[in-house]
matplotlib code that plots the C-alpha trace (Angstrom):
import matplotlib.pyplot as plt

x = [0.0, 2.7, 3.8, 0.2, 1.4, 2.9, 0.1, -2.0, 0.2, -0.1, -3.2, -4.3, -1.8, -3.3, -6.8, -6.0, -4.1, -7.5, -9.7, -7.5, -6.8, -8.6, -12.3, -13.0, -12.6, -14.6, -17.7, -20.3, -20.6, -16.7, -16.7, -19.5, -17.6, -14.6, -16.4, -18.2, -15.2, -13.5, -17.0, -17.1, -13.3, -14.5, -18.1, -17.0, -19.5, -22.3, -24.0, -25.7, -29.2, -28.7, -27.7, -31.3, -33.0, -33.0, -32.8, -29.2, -28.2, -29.7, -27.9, -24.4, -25.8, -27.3, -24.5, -21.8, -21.5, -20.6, -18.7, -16.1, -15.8, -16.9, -15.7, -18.0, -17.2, -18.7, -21.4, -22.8, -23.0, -25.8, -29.2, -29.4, -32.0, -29.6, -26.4, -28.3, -29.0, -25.8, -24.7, -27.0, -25.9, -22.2, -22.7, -24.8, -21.9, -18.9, -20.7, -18.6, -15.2, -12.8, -10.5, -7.7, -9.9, -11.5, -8.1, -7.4, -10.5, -9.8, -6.7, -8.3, -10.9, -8.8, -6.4, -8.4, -8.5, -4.5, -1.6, -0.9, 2.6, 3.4, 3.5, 2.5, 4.6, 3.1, 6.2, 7.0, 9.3, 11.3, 11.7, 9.9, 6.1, 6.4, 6.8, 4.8, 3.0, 3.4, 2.7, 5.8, 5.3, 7.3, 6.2, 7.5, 5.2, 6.6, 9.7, 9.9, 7.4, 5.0]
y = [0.0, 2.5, 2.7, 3.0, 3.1, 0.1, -1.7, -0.4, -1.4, -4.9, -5.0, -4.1, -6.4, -9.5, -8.2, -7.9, -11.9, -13.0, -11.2, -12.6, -15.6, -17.3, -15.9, -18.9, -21.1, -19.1, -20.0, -17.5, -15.7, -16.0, -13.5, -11.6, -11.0, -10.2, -8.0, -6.1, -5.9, -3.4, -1.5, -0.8, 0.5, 2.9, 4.0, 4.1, 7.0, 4.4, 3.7, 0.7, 2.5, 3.5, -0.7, -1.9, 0.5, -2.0, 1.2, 1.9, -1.8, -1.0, 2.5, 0.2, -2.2, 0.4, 3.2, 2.1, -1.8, -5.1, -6.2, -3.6, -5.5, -8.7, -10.8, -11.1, -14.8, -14.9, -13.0, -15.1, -18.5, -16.8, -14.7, -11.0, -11.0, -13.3, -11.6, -8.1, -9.8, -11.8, -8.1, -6.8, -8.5, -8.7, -5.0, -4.5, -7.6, -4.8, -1.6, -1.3, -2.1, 1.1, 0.6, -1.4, -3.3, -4.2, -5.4, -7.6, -9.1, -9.6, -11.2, -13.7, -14.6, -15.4, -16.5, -19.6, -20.5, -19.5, -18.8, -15.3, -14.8, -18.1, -18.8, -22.0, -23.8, -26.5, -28.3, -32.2, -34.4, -36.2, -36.1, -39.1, -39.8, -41.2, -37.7, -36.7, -33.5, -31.9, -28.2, -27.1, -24.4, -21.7, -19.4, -18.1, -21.2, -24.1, -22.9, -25.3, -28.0, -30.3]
z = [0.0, 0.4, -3.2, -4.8, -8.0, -8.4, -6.6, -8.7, -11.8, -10.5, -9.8, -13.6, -15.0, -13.2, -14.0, -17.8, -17.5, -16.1, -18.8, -21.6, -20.6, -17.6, -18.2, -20.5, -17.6, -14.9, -13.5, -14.2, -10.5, -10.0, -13.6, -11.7, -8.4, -10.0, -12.4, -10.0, -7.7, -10.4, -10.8, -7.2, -7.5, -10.5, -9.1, -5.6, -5.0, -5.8, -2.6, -1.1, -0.8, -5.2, -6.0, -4.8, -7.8, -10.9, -13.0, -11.5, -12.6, -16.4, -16.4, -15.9, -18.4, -21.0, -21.0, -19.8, -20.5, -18.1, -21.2, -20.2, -15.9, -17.3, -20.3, -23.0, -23.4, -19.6, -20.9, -23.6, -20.9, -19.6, -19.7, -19.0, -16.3, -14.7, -14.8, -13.7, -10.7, -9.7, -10.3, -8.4, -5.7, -5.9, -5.9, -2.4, -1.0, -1.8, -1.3, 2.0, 0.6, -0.4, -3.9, -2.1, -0.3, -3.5, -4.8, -1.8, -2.8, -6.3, -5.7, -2.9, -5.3, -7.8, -6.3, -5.2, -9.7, -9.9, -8.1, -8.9, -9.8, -11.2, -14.9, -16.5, -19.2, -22.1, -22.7, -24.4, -22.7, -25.3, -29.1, -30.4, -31.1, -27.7, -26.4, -23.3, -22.9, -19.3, -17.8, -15.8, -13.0, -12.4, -9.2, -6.0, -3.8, -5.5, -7.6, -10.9, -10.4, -12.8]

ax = plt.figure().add_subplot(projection="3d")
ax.plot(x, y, z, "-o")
ax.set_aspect("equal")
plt.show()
């Protein structure tokens, strides 16, 4: 917390990793909660009396767009109504939370899908057709592992 910049640097850096490459994977209300996590960092001034109006909820959907907190990919898996209220909801759960304690949250949640700051190799062992295909590990937890 005392050098906010980089934190901050971080923070988006992991954020854009997830939205390119692990929101295939996610469950719907993981995307949500992660989602609504970075709107309550941008619309901070939102308060918990405004989320239980609907028409708030469809003035985030309308003009300004979930696509742009939540992956679109996400998106499609499910129905509107549905999404507005796991949104909804996820909204009212963090109302409380300031923007670093949003973070904190981000990272727990997803940190329980991937170890943040570890990388993940596809690699063959051997140079035949007999070759095997393993993921090697590379992170601060585990150091090289498979």
């Amino acid at each position: 917390e005392s050098d906010n910049v980089t934190f901050t640097y971080f923070y988006d850096q992991v954020r854009l990793e997830y939205y390119e490459c692990l929101a295939e994977q996610m469950e719907l209300e993981t995307a949500v909660q992660l989602g609504c996590l970075q709107m309550r960092r941008q619309y901070k001034n939102l308060s918990h009396e405004a989320l239980n109006k609907k028409s708030n909820i469809n003035m985030l959907e309308n003009e300004i767009g979930f696509d742009k907190f939540i992956p679109r990919c996400v998106l499609d898996k499910a129905r509107s109504r549905e999404i507005k209220k796991l949104v909804q909801n996820n909204l009212k759960q963090f109302s409380q939370l300031t923007e670093n304690q949003c973070v904190y949250k981000f990272f727990e949640i997803l940190s329980k899908i991937k170890q943040i700051g570890s990388t993940t190799f596809h690699v063959k062992m051997g140079e035949d057709e007999e070759s095997q295909s393993i993921e090697i590990h590379v992170g601060p937890l585990h150091g090289i592992s498979y």
